[in-house]
N, C-alpha and C positions, 0 to 999 in steps of 0.2 A: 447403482445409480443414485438411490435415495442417502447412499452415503456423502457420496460426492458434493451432492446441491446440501446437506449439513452444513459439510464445511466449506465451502462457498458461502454458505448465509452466516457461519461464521466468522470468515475470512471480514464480510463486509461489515458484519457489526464490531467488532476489535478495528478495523479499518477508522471507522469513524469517533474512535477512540485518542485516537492521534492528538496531539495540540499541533506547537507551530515550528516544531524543532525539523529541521533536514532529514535528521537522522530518522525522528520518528516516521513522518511521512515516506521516507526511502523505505524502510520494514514493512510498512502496510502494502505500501505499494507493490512492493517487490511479492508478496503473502498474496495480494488479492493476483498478479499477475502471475504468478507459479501454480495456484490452482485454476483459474480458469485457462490457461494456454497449454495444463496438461488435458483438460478437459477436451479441448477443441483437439488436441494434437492424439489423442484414444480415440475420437469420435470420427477424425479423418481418416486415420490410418489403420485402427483397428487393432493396433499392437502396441507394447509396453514400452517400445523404443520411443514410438511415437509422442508418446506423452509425455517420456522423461525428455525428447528432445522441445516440445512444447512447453512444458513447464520451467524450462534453462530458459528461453528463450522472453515467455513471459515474464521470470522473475528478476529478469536482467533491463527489461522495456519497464517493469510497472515501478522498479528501483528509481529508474531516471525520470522517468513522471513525476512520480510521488516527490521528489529531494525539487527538482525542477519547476514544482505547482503550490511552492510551500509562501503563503501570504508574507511580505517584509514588512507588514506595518505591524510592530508589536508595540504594547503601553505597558506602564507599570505603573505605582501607583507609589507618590512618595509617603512621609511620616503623616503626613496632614490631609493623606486622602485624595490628593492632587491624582490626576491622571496627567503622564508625560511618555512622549514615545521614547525608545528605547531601541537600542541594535536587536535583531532578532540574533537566537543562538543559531 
């Protein structure tokens, strides 16, 4: 158990790592939602199955969260220090 909540407090510190890219967010999310829905899915069911079907199931909900919760106001900064926004990647 003391492993699990590790990486889970892992999962969330790399999580907040992220910038503002889709992709990135989609990984974190997908990361934070495969460990905690193997968690719940071992803790309900008591079996291995249970967790790998909970962990598929989170890493596939916290993919479209993460990519779907991703800020669209990006800025960059021109040669002169200007801040102007920008397409997000």
């Amino acid at each position: 158990m003391k492993a699990a909540l590790i990486v889970c407090a892992l999962a969330l510190g790399l999580a907040g790592c992220s910038e503002y890219s889709r992709q990135d967010r989609a990984v974190g999310g997908a990361a934070i939602g495969a460990g905690t829905g193997a968690l719940i899915g071992a803790a309900a069911t008591g079996t291995g199955t249970g967790a790998l079907v909970g962990g598929l199931i989170g890493a596939g909900t916290g993919a479209i969260i993460g990519a779907e919760t991703t800020p669209r106001a990006c800025w960059a900064r021109d040669a002169y220090g200007n801040r102007y926004r920008v397409q997000c990647p």
